[in-house]
C-alpha positions in Angstrom: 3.5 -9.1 24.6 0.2 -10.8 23.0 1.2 -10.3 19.2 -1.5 -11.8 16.8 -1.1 -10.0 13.6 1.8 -8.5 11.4 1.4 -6.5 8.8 3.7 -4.3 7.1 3.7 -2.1 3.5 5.8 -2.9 0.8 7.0 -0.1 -1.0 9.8 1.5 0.6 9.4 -1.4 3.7 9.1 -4.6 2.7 10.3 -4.4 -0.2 14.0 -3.2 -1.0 14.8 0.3 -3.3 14.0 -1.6 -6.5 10.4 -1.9 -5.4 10.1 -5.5 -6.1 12.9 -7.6 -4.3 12.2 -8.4 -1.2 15.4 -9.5 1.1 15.3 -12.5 2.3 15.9 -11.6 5.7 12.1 -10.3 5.7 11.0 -13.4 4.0 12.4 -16.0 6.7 10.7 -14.1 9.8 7.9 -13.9 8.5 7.4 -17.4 7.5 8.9 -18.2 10.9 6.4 -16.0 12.4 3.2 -17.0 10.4 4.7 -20.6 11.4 4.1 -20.2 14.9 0.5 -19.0 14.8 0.8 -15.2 13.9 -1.4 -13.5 11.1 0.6 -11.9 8.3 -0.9 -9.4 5.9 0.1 -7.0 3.9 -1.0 -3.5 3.6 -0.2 -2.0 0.4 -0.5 1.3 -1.5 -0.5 -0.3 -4.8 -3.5 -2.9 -6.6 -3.4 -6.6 -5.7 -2.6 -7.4 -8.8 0.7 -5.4 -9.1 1.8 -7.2 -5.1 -0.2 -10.5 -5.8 4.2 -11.8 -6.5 5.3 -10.5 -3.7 2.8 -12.1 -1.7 3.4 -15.6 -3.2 7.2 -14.7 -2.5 6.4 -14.7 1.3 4.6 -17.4 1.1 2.8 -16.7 4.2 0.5 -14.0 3.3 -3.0 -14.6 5.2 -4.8 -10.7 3.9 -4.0 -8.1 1.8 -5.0 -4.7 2.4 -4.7 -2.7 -0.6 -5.0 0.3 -2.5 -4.4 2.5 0.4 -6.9 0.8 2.7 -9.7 1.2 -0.2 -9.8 -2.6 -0.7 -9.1 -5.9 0.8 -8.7 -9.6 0.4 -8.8 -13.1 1.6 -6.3 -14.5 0.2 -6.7 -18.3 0.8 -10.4 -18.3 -0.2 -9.4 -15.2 -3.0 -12.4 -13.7 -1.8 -12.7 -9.7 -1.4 -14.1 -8.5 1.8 -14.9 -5.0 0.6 -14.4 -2.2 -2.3 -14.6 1.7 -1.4 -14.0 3.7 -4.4 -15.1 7.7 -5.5 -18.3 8.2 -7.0 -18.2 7.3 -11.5 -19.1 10.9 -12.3 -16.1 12.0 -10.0 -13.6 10.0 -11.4 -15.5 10.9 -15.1 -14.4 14.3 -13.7 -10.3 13.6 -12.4 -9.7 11.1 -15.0 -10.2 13.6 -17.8 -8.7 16.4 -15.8 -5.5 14.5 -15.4 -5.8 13.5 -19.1 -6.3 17.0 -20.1 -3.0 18.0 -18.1 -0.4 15.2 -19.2 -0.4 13.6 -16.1 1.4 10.2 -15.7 -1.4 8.1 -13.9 -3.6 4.8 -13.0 -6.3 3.4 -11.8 -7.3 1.0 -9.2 -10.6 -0.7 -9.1 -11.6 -4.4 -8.0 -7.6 -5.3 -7.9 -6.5 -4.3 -11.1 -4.4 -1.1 -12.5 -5.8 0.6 -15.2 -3.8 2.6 -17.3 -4.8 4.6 -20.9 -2.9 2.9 -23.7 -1.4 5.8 -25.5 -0.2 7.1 -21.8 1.5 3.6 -21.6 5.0 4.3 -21.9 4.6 7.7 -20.2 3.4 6.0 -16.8 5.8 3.2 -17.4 8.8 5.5 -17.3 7.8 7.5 -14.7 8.0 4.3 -12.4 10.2 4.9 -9.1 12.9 1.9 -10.5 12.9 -0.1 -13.8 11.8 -3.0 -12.0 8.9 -1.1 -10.9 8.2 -0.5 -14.8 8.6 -3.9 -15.2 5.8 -4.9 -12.8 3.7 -2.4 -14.6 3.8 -3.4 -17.9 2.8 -7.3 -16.8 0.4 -7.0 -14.4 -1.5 -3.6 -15.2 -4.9 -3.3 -17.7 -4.1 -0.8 -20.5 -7.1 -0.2 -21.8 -8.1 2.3 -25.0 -10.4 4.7 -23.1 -10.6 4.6 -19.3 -13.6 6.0 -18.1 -15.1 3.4 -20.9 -13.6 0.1 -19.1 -14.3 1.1 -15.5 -17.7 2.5 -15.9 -19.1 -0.6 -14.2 -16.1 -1.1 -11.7 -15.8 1.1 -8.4 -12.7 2.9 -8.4 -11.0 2.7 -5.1 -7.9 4.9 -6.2 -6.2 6.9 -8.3 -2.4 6.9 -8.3 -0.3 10.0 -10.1 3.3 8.7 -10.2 5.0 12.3 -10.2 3.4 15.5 -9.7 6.0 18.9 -10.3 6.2 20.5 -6.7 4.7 23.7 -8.1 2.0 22.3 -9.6 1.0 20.4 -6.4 -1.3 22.9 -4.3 -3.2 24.0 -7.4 -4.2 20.4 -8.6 -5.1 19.9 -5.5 -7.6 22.6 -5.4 -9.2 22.1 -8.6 -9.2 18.3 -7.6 -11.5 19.2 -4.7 -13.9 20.7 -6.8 -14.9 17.8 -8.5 -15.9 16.1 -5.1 -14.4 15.3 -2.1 -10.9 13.6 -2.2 -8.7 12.5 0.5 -4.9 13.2 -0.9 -2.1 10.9 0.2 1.6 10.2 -0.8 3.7 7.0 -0.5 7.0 7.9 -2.7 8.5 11.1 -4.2 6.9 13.3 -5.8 3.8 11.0 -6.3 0.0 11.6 -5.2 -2.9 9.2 -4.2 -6.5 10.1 -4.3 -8.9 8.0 -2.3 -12.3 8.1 -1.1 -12.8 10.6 1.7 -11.8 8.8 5.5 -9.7 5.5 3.6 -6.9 4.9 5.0 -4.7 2.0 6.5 -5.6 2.3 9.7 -9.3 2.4 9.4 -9.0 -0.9 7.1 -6.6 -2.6 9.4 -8.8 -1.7 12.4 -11.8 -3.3 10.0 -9.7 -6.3 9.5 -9.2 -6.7 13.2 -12.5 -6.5 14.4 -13.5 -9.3 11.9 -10.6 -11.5 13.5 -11.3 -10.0 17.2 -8.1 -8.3 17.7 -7.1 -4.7 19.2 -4.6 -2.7 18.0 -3.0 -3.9 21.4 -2.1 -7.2 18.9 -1.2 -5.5 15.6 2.5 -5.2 14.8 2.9 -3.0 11.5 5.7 -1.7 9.7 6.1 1.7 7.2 8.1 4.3 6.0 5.5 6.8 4.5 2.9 9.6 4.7 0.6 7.1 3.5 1.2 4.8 6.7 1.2 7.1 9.8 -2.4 6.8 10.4 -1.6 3.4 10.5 1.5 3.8 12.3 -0.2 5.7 15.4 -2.9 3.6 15.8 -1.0 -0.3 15.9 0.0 -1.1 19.4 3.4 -2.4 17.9 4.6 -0.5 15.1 7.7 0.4 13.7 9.1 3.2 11.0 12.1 1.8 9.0 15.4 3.7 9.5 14.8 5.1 5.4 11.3 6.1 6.7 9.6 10.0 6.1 9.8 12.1 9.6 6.2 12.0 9.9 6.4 8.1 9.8 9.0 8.3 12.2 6.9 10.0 14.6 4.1 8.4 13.8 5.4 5.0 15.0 6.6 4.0 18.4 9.8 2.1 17.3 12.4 2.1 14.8 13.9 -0.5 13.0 16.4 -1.3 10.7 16.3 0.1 6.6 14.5 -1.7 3.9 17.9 -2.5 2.7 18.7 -4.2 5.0 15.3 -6.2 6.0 14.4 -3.9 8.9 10.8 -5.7 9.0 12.9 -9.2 9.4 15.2 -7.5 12.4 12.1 -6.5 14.3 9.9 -9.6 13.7 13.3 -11.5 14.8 13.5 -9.7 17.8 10.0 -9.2 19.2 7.8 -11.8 18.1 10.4 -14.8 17.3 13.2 -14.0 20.1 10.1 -13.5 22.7 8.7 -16.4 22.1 11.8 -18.3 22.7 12.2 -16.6 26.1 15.1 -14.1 24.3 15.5 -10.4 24.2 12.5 -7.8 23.6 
């Protein structure tokens, strides 16, 4: 076992079913792993700016890949190593579209949320937990008119909190015709629209070949539809026991809930236990 690199997502992993807390079970293995030499990043769903806590609560968070794969940072020198975001006259385009329909949204672009004032409480509410909501209200941008304040910024996703099951395959559709759209999902009822081939895996892999690592040396951790690309391609990786069945057969191992620290009970066991000539 020649682990170099841990990285795990946070909503629904990392974090427990408040969206913010992370138990602390999580919090000592990886600082006991990171202590010992191994790389810990996180790859996220959300904007930096809305995980940039939960990364100072680790305390040993070396990169964060975010927004779906769409964006990431070097945290100790707060530098960004890239931004892929959808054409402005596309997101001209779904921005008023999911205006126009009532549609409880953000988005993402250089780090930050960005959310329509007068949708404000509407996107708040329709946060998975009231923490969540909480997190929303302090970290994200609301700004008066949208397409307005990011017309300069590249947008590297746009995040639907809930979407009605019946309205799903049609949005979809008339999504498509505004350009091309990759469509993703991390929680619920919600819906993610990136740039066409972002993903986790393709900006974990980037990641990896900047430090010289195969996927051979990746551990990763997820629970969603968001992660199985992810999930199939790490050498080590691991669904959490409250994890979607495509995650689960996306990974190659199964670990404890989010609950209960199921990132923590893994990192305990292969990297930490392994090292000290213990079980694996």
């Amino acid at each position: 076992m020649d682990i170099k690199l841990i990285t795990m997502d946070m909503d629904g992993t990392t974090f427990d079913d408040d969206h913010v807390t992370i138990p602390p079970r999580n919090i000592a293995a990886l600082r006991a792993a990171a202590a010992r030499g191994i790389i810990v990043a996180i790859t996220t769903g959300r904007a930096w700016s809305q995980v940039r806590e939960a990364a100072e609560q680790l305390g040993c968070v070396r990169w964060a890949v975010t927004a779906n794969g769409a964006s990431a940072l070097d945290t100790a020198r707060g530098q960004w190593l890239w931004h892929t975001g959808m054409p402005a006259e596309q997101r001209r385009a779904v921005t008023a579209l999911l205006l126009e329909r009532g549609l409880p949204f953000e988005v993402y672009a250089q780090g930050d949320s960005y959310i329509q004032q007068e949708r404000a409480e509407q996107v708040i509410a329709s946060a998975p937990s009231p923490e969540y909501g909480v997190v929303l209200r302090r970290c994200c941008r609301f700004v008066e008119d949208l397409n307005t304040d990011l017309e300069e910024r590249p947008t590297e996703k746009i995040h639907i909190f809930s979407v009605p099951a019946g309205q799903r395959t049609a949005l979809v559709e008339e999504l498509r015709t505004l350009g091309p759209v990759d469509v993703d999902s991390a929680f619920g009822s919600n819906m993610e629209l990136i740039a066409p081939g972002v993903n986790k895996a393709a900006a974990v892999a980037r990641l990896c070949e900047r430090l010289g690592l195969g996927p051979e040396q990746v551990m990763a951790f997820g629970d969603a539809g968001n992660d199985e690309a992810l999930l199939r391609w790490a050498g080590w990786s691991f669904a959490v026991e409250n994890a979607s069945e495509g995650a689960r057969r996306a990974a190659k191992y199964i670990t404890g809930s989010n609950r209960e620290g199921g990132v923590g009970m893994a990192v305990e066991r292969y990297v930490l236990q392994a090292a000290s000539g213990g079980p694996q």
